[in-house]
N, C-alpha and C positions, 0 to 999 in steps of 0.2 A: 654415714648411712647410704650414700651413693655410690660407696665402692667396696662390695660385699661379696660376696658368691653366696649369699642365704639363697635356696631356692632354686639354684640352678645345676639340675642334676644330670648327673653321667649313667649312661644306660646303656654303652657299650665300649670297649675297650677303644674301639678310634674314636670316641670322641674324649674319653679318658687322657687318650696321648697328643689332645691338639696340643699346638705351638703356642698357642695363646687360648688355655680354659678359659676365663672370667672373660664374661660378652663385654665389660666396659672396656679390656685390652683391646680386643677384637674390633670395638665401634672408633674407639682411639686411632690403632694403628689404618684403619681403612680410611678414618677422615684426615690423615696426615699423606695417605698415598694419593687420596683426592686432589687434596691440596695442591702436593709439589707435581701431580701428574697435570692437572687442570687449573688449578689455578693463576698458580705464580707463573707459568708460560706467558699470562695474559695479563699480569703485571709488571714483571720483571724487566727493566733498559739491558740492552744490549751489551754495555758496560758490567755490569751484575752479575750477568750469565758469565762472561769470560773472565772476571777481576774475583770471584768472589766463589760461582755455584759451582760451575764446573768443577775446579781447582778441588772444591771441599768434598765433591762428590767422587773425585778419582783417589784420593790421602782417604776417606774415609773405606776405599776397596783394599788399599793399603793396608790400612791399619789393619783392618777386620782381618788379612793375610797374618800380617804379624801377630796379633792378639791369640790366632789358633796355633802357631808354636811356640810363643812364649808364656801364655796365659793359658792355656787349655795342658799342653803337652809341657810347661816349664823348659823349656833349652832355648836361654839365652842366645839371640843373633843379633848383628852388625852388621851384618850383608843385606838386609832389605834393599838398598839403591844397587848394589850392584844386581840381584832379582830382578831389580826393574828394568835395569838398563839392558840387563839378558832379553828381558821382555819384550823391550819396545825395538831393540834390534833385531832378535831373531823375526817378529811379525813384521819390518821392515824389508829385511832379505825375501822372507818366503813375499811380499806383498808384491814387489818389484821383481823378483826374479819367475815369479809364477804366473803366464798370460790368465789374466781374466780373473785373479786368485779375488775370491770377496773381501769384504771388510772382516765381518767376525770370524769366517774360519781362520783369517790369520791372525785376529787375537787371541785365537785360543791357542791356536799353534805357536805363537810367542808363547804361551801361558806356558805349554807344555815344553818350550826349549827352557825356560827358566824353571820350571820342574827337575828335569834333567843336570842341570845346574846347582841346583837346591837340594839335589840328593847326593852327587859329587864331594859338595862341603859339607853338608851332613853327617857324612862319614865319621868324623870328628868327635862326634855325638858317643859314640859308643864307645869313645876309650874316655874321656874327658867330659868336664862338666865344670858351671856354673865361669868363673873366669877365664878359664885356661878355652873352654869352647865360646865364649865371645871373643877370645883373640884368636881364636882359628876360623870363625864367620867373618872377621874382619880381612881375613887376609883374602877372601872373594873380592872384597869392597878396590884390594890393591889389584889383584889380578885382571877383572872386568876392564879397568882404568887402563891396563899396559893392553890389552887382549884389542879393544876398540878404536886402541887410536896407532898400535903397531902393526897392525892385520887389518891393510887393505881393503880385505874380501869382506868382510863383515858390513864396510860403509861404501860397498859398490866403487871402489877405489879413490874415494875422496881424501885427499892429502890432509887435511885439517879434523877430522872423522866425524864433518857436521853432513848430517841428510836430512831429506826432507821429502814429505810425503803430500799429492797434492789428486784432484779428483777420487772422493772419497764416497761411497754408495752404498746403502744399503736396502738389498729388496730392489735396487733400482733408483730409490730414494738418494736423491743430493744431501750430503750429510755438510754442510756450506755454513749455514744461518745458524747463529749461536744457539736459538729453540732446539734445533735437528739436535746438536751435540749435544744438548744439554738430555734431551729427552734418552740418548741413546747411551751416555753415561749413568742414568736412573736407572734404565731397563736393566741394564748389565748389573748393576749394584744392588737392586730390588730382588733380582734372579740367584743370584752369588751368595746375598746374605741368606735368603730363605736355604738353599740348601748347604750352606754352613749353621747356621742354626739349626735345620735336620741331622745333620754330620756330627755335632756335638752331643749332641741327644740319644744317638746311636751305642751301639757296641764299641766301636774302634773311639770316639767321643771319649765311654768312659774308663778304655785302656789309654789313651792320651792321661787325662787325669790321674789315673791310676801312678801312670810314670813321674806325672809332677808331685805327689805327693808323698810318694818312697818307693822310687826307686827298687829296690831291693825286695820290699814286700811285694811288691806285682810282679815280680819276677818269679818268686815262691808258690805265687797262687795264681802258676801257670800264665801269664801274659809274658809273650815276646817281645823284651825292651827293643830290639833291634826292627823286628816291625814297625811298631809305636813311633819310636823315634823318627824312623827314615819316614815312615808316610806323614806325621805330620811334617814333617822338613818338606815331602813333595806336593801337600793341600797347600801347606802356607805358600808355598813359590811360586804356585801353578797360580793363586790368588794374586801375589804379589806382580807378578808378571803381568796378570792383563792389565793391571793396573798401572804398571810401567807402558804397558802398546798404548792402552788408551792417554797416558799422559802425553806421550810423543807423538801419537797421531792426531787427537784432537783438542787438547791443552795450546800444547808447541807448534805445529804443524812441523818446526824444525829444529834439530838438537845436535849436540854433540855430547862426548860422555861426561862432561863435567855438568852433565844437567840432573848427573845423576850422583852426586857426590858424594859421599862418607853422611855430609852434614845432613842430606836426606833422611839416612838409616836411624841417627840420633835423636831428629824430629817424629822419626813413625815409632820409636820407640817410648820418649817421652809421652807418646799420644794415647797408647796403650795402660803407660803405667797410671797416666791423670785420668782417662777414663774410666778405669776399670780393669786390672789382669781377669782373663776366665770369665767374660763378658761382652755377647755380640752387639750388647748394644754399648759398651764401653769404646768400642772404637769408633762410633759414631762421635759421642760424646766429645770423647778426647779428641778428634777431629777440628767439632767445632771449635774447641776452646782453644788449639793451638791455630788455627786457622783465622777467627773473628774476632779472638780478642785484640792481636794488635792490631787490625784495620780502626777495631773501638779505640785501642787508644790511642792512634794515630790523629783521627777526626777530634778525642775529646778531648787532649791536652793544649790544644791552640786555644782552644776554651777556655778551657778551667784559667788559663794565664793570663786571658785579656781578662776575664771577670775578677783577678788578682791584682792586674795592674801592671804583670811580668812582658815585656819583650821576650819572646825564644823564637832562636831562627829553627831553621828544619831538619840545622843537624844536630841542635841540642833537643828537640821532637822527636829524631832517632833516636840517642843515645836515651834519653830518658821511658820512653818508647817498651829499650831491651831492657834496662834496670828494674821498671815496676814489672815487666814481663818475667823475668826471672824472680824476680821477688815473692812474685803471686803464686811462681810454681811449686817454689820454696816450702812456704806458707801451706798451700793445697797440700803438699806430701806430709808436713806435718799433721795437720787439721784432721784429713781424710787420708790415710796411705793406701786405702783402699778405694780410690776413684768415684769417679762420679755416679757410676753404675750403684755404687753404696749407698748416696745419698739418694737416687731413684728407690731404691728397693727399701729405706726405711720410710721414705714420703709413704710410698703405697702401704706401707705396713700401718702405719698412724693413721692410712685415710681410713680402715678396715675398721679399725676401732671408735675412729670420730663419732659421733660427739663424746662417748662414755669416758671418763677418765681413765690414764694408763702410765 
């Protein structure tokens, strides 16, 4: 009975096409931006912010990159970490090489070298599909790796291709103290999602779809597969990218390209399919659960074992760790192949009709 839309009517077209009709979404999503904007600042240890919030808040801009060209637009990639790594180096060159360059312009400017980058391998897109262009997105993943650490100029002539970036501002503001970082990964990620969330909802939105759903038929009824394609290849990158800057500027402070490894692309990918494909808030989701669950089972298996009676050292806590970890993913793709975002969308369905029987 409390989660209805009885009664709440539409009476003009923009209120028709809000982001969120039903005022309980509306009172929800504002008391959760409260929340992480107000509250947990003034809860959160300093350990938290950098071991845990940060970390979920930059993989979840990630994901949400990925999620709009594999789950919105269907075309399979494996280049996510190398996006990123384009990312966080090209907003490192412009940040160092440009007197007085700000903070965000040159994350955006990263954004857009890994745009650039994402349209490049894209290309790929338009002759090929489903396998054969995840092994043409991968070969970014190898290129990026030789491009970073054989070309000098990229890492300001550092022999080993690690940099580091240090007096960090924004507006003026010291971006130092895990609060600053943590606030200014929110903003970015609060700003990003709202207009990929408008972006999917759009025109070009539902020519992406169109493409993942056949191909051919939207080709017939007039959509341009080669637009489609390449733009969402240069949303997801442009996304992917700041998400790469902001990892290496206020994650790391300092990196080098194996920070950005193959094994990244396969985690932001898993993260999408567990949360939800064709789902902005599935990459949230998927986020969390690749992200918190093993910190969970980390803390809770030293547990469970002394309440057992078991001795386990820390390297059978890892190893058992990755087994229930992979097991559970297992399990989730069977259970649910359709993500978390699935099991959100039938809660709300069920809550519609509560109490009555269904």
């Amino acid at each position: 009975m409390f989660y209805r839309e009885n009664g709440q009517f539409k009476t003009t077209y923009r209120a028709d096409q809000q982001i969120f009709p039903i005022r309980q979404d509306r009172v929800v999503v504002m008391a959760f931006l409260l929340l992480a904007f107000a509250v947990v600042p003034m809860l959160a240890t300093d350990y938290f912010f950098r071991a845990i919030l940060i970390p979920f808040l930059i993989i979840s801009l990630a994901a949400l990159g990925v999620n709009i060209l594999v789950g919105y637009c269907g075309q399979i990639s494996l280049g996510s970490g190398a996006f990123m790594a384009v990312g966080a180096y090209g907003a490192y060159n412009i940040f160092v090489r440009v007197p007085g360059m700000p903070l965000v312009p040159a994350l955006i400017l990263g954004g857009l070298c890994a745009t650039l980058f994402g349209i490049l391998f894209g290309l790929p897109s338009l002759r090929v599909k489903g396998l054969y262009l995840a092994v043409a997105t991968l070969a970014a993943q190898f290129f990026s790796d030789w491009m970073f650490l054989r070309i000098k100029w990229f890492t300001n002539d550092s022999p080993s291709g690690s940099v580091s970036v240090t007096d960090l501002q924004v507006f003026g503001l010291p971006i130092a103290s895990a609060q600053s970082k943590y606030w200014l990964c929110l903003s970015i990620l609060v700003v990003i999602a709202l207009l990929a969330k408008n972006l999917v909802r759009s025109a070009i939105g539902r020519e992406w779809m169109a493409i993942r759903d056949m191909d051919v038929a939207a080709a017939v009824i007039g959509i341009r597969p080669m637009y489609a394609k390449l733009s969402a290849f240069a949303v997801s990158s442009f996304i992917i990218g700041m998400a790469g800057a902001l990892w290496g500027f206020v994650h790391l402070g300092a990196w080098e390209p194996a920070a950005f490894s193959v094994d990244f692309s396969f985690r932001l990918l898993f993260m999408v399919i567990i949360g939800g494909l064709g789902s902005i808030l599935g990459g949230f989701l998927g986020a969390a659960f690749i992200t918190l669950l093993p910190i969970g089972l980390s803390l809770a298996l030293p547990v469970i074992a002394g309440w057992v009676g078991v001795e386990i050292s820390t390297a059978g806590v890892s190893h058992a760790e990755l087994m229930i970890f992979g097991g559970l993913i297992v399990w989730f793709l069977i259970v649910e192949p359709h993500g978390l975002a699935k099991l959100w969308a039938v809660a709300k369905q069920k809550l519609r009709l509560w109490p009555f029987p269904h």
